[in-house]
C-alpha positions as CSV (number, residue, x, y, z in Angstrom):
1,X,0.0,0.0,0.0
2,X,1.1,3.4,-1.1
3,X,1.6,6.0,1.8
4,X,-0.1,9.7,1.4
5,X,2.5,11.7,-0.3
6,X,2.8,15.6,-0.8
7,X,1.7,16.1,-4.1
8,X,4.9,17.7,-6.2
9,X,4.3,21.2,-7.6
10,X,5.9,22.1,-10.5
11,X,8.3,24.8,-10.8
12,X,5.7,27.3,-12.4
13,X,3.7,26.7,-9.2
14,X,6.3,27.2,-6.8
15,X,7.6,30.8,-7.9
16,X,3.8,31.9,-7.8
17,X,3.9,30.6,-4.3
18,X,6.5,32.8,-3.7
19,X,5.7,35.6,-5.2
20,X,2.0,35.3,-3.6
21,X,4.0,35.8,-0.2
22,X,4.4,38.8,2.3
23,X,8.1,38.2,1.8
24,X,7.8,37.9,-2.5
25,X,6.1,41.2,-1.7
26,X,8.2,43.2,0.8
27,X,11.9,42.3,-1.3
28,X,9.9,43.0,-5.1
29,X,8.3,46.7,-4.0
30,X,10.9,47.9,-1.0
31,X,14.3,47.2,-1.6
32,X,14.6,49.9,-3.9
33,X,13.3,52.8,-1.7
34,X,15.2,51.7,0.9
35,X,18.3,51.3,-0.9
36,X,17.9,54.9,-2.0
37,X,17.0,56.2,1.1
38,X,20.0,54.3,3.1
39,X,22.3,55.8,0.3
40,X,20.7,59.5,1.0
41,X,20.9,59.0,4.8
42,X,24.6,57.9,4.4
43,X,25.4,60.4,1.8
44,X,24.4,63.2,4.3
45,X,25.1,62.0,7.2
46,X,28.6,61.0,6.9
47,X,31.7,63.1,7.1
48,X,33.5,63.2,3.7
49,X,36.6,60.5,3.0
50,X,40.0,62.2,1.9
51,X,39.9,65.7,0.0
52,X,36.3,66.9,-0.1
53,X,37.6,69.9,-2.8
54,X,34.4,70.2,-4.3
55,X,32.0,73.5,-4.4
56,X,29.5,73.3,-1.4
57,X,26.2,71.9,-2.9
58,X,28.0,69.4,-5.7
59,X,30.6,67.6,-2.8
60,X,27.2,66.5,-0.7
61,X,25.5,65.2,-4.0
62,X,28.5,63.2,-5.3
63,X,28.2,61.2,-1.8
64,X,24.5,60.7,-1.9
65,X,24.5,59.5,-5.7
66,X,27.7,57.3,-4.8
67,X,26.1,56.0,-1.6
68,X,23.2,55.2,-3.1
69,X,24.6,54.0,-6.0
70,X,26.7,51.5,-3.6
71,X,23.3,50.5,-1.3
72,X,21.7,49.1,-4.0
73,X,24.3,47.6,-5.7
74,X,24.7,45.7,-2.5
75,X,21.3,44.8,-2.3
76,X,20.9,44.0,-6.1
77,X,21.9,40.2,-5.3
78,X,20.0,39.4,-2.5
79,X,16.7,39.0,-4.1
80,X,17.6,35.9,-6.1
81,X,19.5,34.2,-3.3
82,X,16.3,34.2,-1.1
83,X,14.2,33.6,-4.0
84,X,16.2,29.9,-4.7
85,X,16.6,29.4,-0.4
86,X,12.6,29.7,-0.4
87,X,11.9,27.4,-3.7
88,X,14.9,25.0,-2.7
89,X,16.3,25.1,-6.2
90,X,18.5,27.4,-8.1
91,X,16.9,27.1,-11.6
92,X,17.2,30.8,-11.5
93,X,20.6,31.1,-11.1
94,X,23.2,31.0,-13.5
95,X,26.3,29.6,-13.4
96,X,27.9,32.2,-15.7
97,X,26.5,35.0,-14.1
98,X,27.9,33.9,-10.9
99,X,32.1,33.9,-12.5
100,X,31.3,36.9,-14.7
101,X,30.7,38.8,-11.7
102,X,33.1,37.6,-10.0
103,X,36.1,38.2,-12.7
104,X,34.7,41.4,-13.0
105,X,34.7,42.6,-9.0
106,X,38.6,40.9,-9.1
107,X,39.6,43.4,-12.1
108,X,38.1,46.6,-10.7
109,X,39.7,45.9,-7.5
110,X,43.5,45.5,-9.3
């Protein structure tokens, strides 16, 4: 005799599973807006690094815009790791993607 089973969802179902969350929700519609307003806080907030030789208004917007720019760059990855931890697969993921982006973050750092 055959014991009850889970039935298996196919992979369509399970990204509209997680998508249908609270948590598909919160990392699709705020990670942006908080990325920008992380990178705005940090911009102002923080005491320039090195020579801060630029005119008065143009010094405060080059750290928000880089800030910013860095917040959600930083973020930017985070989304598809908890997407594949929540449907237990990386079919999303690509292999490629993962060593481009790696060569890439070893040249700009030479």
């Amino acid at each position: 005799m055959v014991k009850d089973e889970a039935p298996v969802m196919a992979v369509d179902e399970q990204e509209d599973d997680v998508k249908g969350s609270w948590d598909g929700d919160f990392l699709e519609k705020l990670w942006v807006p908080m990325a920008v307003t992380t990178g705005l806080f940090l911009g102002v907030l923080l005491p320039p690094l090195g020579d801060d030789s630029d005119p008065a208004p143009w010094g405060v917007v080059s750290r928000v815009v880089g800030w910013t720019y860095f917040c959600a760059w930083s973020v930017s990855f985070y989304p598809q790791v908890f997407y594949n931890w929540r449907r237990k697969s990386v079919e999303g993921l690509s292999l490629e993607f993962q060593v481009l982006n790696c060569q890439g973050s070893l040249v700009r750092i030479a």
